[in-house]
N, C-alpha and C positions, 0 to 999 in steps of 0.2 A: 771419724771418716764422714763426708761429707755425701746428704741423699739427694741425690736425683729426686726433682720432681714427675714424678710419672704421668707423661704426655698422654693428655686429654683428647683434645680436638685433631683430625685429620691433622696431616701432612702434606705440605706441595712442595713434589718435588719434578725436575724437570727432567724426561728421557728424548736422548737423541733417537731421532728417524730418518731414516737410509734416502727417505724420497718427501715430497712435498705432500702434504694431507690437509683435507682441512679444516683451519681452527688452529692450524702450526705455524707457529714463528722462527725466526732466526737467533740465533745466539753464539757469542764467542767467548770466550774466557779470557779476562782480563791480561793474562801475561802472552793471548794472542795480540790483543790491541796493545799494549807494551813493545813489544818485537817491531810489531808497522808501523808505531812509533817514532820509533829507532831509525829504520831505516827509511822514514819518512827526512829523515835528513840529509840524503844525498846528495840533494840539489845543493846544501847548504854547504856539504864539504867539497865539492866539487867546485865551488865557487870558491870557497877558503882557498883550495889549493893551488887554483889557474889566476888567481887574482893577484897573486902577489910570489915573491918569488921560491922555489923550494927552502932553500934554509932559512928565509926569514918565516914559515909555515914551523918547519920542524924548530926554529930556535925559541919560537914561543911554546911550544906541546913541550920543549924540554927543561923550559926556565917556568916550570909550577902547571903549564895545563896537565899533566898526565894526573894534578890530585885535584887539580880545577876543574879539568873538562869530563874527568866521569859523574861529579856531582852534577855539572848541569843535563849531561846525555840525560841520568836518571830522571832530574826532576823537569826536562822536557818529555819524553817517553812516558813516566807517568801523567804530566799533563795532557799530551796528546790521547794518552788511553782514556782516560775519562771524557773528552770530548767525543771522541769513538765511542764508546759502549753509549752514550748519550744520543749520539746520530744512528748506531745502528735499532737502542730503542724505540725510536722516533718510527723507524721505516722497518719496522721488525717484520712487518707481516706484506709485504713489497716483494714483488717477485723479478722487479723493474731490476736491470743488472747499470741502464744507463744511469735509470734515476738515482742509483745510490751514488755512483762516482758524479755527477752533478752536483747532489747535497754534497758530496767531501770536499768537491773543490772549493762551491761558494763559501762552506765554514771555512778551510782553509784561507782563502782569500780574503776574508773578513778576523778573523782571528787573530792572523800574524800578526799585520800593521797595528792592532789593537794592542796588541803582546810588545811589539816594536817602540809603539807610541810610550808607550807605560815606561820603559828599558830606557829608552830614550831620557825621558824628563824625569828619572832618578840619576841618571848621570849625568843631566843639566844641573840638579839640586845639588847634588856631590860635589862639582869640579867647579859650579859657575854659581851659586847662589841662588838661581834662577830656574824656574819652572815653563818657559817659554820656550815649549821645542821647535817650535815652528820654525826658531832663529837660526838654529843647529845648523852647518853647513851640509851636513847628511841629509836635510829634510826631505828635500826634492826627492832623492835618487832611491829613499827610503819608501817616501810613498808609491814608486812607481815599482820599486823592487819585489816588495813584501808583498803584498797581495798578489804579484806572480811566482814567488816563491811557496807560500802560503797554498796556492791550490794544486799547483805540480805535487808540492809534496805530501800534502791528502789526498791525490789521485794515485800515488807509488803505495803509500800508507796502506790506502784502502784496497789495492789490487792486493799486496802482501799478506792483507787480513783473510781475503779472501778463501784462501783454504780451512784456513780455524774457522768460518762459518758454518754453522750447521741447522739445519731445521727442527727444533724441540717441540714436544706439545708437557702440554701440562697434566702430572697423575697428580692423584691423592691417595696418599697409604694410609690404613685406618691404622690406631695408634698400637702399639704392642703391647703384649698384658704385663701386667706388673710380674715378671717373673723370678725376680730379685727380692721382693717382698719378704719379712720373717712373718708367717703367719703361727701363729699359738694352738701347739700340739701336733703340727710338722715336725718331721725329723730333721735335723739339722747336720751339717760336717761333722760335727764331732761323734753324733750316734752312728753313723755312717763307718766311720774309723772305729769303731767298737767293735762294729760287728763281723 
């Protein structure tokens, strides 16, 4: 059986506070930024679905997106979280309700066409040899698109996150006694069950 080492030094651990104090910061839990994430995508499917016609929408979700497009939801949703919990680190102790959705949007704004740009000239390299997205007949409508896609959908993100926010301060617990310990000439389970 395997020992625990018996913690030394304090502990920092974070408790939630009902009102602002101060010296307290903001905090969400990752699978709140996950969720705003998520539905940071609305703009994106709402343009999927008016863009083009209903059954050519559903004939793609039904020819491989349903194993295709939960892998991406995911691995957008948790990229989007970690950008999140990074902006709300940033501005943790900000009481500003503008200034947060401000910062969401210019990161948004700046993020996508970055994320775009990348997407883009891997499917240049794939299909065309070539690493010059610029040439892409999308480029135009990408660069104008994305960065308003991009902030709409970190201002929805960030509203949504908004309830999983909460103001935490910081405790320290001092560490517990070893109480697990065999100490020599203790009684043990066994003289226990003897007795």
């Amino acid at each position: 059986m395997a020992r625990t080492k018996p913690q030394r030094a304090p502990r920092r651990m974070r408790q939630p506070l009902k009102d602002h104090e101060p010296g307290a910061h903001l905090h969400a839990t990752f699978w709140s930024h996950a969720k705003a994430g998520l539905v940071s995508l609305a703009p994106f499917a709402l343009i999927y679905f008016t863009a083009q016609p209903l059954e050519d929408a559903m004939s793609f979700l039904a020819s491989g997106g349903f194993t295709i497009a939960p892998t991406l939801l995911a691995a957008y949703s948790c990229g989007w979280a970690l950008m999140s919990m990074a902006l709300l680190h940033w501005l943790r102790f900000s009481e500003s309700v503008p200034r947060h959705y401000i910062t969401y949007g210019v990161a948004g704004a700046v993020a996508l066409p970055l994320v775009a740009i990348a997407i883009l000239t891997l499917v240049r390299l794939a299909f065309e040899d070539s690493a010059d997205f610029w040439n892409a007949p999308t480029f135009g409508l990408l660069m104008i698109a994305s960065p308003l896609l991009g902030a709409l959908g970190a201002v929805i993100g960030r509203r949504v996150l908004a309830p999983g926010i909460h103001w935490h301060r910081w405790l320290e617990r001092a560490p517990l006694p070893p109480a697990l310990e065999f100490v020599e000439g203790k009684r043990d389970k066994d003289d226990f069950t003897r007795m």
